[in-house]
VMD Tcl script that draws the C-alpha trace (Angstrom):
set ca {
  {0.17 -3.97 -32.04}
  {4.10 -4.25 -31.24}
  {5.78 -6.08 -28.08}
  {9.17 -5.74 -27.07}
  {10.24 -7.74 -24.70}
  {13.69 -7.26 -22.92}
  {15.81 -9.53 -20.89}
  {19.07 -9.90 -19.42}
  {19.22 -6.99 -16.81}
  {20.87 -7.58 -13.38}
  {23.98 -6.92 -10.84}
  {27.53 -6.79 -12.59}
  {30.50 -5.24 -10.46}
  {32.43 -2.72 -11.93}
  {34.60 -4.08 -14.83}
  {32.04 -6.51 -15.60}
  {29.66 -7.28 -18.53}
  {26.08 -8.08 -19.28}
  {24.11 -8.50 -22.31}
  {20.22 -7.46 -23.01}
  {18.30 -8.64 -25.65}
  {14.91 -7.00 -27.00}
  {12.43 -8.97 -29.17}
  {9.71 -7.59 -30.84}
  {6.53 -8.92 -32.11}
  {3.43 -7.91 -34.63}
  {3.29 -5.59 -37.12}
  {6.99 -4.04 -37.20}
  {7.47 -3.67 -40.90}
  {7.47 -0.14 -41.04}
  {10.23 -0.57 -38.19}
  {14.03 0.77 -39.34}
  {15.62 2.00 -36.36}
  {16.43 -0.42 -33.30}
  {17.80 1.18 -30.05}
  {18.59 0.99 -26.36}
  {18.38 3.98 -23.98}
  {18.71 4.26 -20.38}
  {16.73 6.22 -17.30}
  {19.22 6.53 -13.87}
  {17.10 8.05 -11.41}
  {16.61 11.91 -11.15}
  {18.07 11.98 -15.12}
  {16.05 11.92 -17.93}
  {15.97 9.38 -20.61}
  {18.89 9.03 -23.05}
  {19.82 7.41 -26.02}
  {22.28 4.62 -25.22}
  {22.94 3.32 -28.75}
  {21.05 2.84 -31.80}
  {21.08 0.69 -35.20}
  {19.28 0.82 -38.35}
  {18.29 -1.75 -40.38}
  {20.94 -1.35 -42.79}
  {23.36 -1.85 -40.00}
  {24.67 1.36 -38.89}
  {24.85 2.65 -35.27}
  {25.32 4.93 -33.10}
  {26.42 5.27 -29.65}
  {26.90 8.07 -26.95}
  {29.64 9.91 -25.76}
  {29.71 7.57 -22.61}
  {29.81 4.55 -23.79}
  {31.32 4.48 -26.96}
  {33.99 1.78 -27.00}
  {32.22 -0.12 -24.37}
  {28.94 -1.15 -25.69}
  {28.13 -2.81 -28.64}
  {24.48 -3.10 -30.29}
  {23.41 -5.68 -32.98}
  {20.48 -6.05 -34.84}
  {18.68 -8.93 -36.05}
  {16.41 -8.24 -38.77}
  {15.01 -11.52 -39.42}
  {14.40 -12.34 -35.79}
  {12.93 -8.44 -35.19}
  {15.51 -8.99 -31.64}
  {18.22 -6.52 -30.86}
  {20.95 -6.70 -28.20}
  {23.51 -4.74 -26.29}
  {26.63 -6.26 -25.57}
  {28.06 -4.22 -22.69}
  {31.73 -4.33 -21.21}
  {33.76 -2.56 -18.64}
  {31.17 -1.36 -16.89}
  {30.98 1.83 -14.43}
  {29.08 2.83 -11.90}
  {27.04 5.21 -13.68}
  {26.18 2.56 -16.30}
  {23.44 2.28 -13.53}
  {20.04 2.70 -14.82}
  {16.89 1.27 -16.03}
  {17.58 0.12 -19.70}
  {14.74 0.00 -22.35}
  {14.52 -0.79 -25.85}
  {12.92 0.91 -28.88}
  {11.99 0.45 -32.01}
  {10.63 3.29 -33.98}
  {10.30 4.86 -37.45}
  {12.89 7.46 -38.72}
  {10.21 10.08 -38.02}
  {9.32 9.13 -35.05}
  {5.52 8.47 -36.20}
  {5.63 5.40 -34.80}
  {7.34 3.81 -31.51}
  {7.20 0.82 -29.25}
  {9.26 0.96 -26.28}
  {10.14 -2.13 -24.03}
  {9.42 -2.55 -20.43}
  {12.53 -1.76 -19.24}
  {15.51 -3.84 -17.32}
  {16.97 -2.82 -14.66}
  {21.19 -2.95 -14.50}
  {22.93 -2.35 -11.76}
  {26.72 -1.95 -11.37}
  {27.91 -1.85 -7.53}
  {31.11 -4.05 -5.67}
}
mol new
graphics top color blue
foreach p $ca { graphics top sphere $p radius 0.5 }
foreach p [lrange $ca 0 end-1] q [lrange $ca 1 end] { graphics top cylinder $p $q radius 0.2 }
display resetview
């Protein structure tokens, strides 16, 4: 069985930065793909950014520029450094880690970040 646990959510005004952090526990061996995605509410879940185990990521359209992920394999923990934050950055943020396929998949709790003056 796999836990992720998040932290790091909260209130940031607009401009502002925050950092989340995911660690995972148990059997994640088969693990090779590390992400964050987001839920605002009445939108369905997206993909926020993502990172493999070799190191390479990807990020969305939205905030490409602005977020950063990292990956640390020998901890199992992953993080999202974000900056200049909008509004619509507003969401409940959850991390994943999952198998290239998909077979398997372990999703955090979720955080919730919040970006309001």
């Amino acid at each position: 069985q796999v836990q992720l646990v998040e932290s790091g959510g909260g209130l940031v005004q607009p401009g502002g930065s925050l950092r989340l952090s995911c660690a995972a526990s148990g059997r994640i061996f088969s693990i090779n793909i590390m992400g964050w995605y987001r839920q605002a509410p009445g939108k369905q879940r997206e993909l926020v950014a993502a990172i493999t185990r070799g190191g390479s990521t990807s990020y969305a359209d939205s905030v490409e520029g602005r977020f950063t992920i990292s990956g640390d394999n020998a901890k199992n923990t992953v993080s999202l450094q974000m900056s200049s934050m909008k509004p619509e950055d507003t969401a409940v943020y959850y991390c994943n880690f999952r198998t290239t396929d998909w077979t398997l998949d372990y999703w955090g709790q979720g955080t919730q970040v919040t970006v309001s003056s």
